[in-house]
C-alpha positions in Angstrom: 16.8 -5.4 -17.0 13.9 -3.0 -17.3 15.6 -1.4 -20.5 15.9 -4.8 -22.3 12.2 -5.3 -21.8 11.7 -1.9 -23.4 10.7 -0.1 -20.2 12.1 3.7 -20.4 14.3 3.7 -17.3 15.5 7.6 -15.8 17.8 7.6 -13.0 17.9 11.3 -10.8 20.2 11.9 -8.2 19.7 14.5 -5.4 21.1 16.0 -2.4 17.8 16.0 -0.3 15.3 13.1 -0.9 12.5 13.0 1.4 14.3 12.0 4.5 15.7 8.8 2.9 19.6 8.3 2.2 18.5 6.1 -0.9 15.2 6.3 -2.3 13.9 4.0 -5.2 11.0 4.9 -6.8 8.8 3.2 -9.5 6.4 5.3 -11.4 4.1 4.6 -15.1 1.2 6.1 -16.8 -1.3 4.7 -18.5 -4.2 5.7 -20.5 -6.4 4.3 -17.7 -4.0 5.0 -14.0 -0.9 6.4 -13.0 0.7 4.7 -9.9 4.4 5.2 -8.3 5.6 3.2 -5.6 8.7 4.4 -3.4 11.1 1.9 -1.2 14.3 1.9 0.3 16.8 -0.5 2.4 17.2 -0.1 6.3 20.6 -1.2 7.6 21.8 -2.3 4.3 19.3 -5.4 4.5 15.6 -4.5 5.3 13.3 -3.5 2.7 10.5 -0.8 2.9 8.0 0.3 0.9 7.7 4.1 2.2 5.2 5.3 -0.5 2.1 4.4 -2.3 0.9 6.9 -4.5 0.9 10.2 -2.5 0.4 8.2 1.0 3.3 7.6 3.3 3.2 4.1 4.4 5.7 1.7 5.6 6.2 -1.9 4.8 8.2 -5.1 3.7 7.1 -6.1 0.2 6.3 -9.7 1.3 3.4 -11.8 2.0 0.1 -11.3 1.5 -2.1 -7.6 1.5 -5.0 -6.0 1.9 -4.8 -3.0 0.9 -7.9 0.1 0.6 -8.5 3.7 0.3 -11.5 4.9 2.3 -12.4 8.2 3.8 -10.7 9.0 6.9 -13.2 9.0 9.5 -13.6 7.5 13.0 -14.5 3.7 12.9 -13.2 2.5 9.3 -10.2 0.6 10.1 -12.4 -1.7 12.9 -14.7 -2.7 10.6 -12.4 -3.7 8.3 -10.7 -5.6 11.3 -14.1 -7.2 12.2 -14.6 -8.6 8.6 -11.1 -10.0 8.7 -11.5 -11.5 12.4 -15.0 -12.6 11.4 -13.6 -14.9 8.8 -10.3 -16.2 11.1 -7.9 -13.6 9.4 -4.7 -12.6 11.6 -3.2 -9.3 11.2 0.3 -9.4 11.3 1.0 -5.6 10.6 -0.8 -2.2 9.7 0.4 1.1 7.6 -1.8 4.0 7.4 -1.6 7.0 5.3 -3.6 10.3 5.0 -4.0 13.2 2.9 -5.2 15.0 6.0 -7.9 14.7 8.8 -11.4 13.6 7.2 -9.7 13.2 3.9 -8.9 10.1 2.0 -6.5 7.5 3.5 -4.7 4.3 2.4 -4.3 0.9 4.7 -2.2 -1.5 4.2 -3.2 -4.4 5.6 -0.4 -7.3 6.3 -2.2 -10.8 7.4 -1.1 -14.4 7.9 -4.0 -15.9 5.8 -5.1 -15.6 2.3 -8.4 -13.5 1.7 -10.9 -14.9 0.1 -12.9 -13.6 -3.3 -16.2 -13.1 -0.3 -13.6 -11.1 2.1 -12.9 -8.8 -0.1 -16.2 -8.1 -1.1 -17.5 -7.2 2.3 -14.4 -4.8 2.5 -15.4 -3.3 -0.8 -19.0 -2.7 0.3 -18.4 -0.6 3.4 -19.4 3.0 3.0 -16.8 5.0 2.5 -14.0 2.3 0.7 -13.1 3.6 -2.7 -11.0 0.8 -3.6 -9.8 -2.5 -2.3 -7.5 -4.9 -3.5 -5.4 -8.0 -2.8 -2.1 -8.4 -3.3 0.3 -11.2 -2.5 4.1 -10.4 -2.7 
């Protein structure tokens, strides 16, 4: 499908991929980003995402996301919990990655409501978030 829509598709096979038995993995390049996402299938029927970027994370590619990169220091992930409590936002599940201690991290935030335009703008206005975004899968 991606090759009828003119997207250059490469397929590598190798003995020793990560840890994964089957690893799928999307990556482009642009002249503004370049992103690669990696996945796989648990017991021939669960999805993962396993990798964002260069952070380890783990996932199903449903619902509704909040998703930052901050500096990983003490603190971080309960104020971003507080804003989302604050405005009567469940979490329903958490990945965290790290490029090491006090170094930049990703969080992937899984909740049961949408966020809101105003929500995501407190999240983008703590010290120390690089980038936040929503995404609904």
């Amino acid at each position: 499908m991606a090759q009828s829509l003119g997207v250059r598709v490469s397929e590598k096979k190798e003995a020793d991929v990560e840890t994964y038995t089957n690893l799928f993995t999307i990556s482009y390049k642009t002249d503004v980003e370049e992103r690669s996402f990696a996945g796989t299938v648990f017991g021939g029927k669960y999805l993962k995402i396993v990798r964002l970027d260069r952070y380890y994370v783990e996932g199903s590619p449903d619902g509704t996301f909040l998703y930052y990169t901050n500096i990983d220091r003490p603190g971080m992930l309960a104020k971003v919990g507080t804003i989302l409590a604050d405005a009567g936002i469940n979490i329903a599940g958490l990945s965290l990655g790290r490029t090491g201690a006090g170094e930049r991290a990703l969080t992937v935030v899984s909740v049961d409501n949408p966020i809101p335009d105003s929500v995501l703008q407190k999240v983008q206005a703590l010290d120390g978030v690089f980038h936040a975004k929503v995404v609904m899968l």
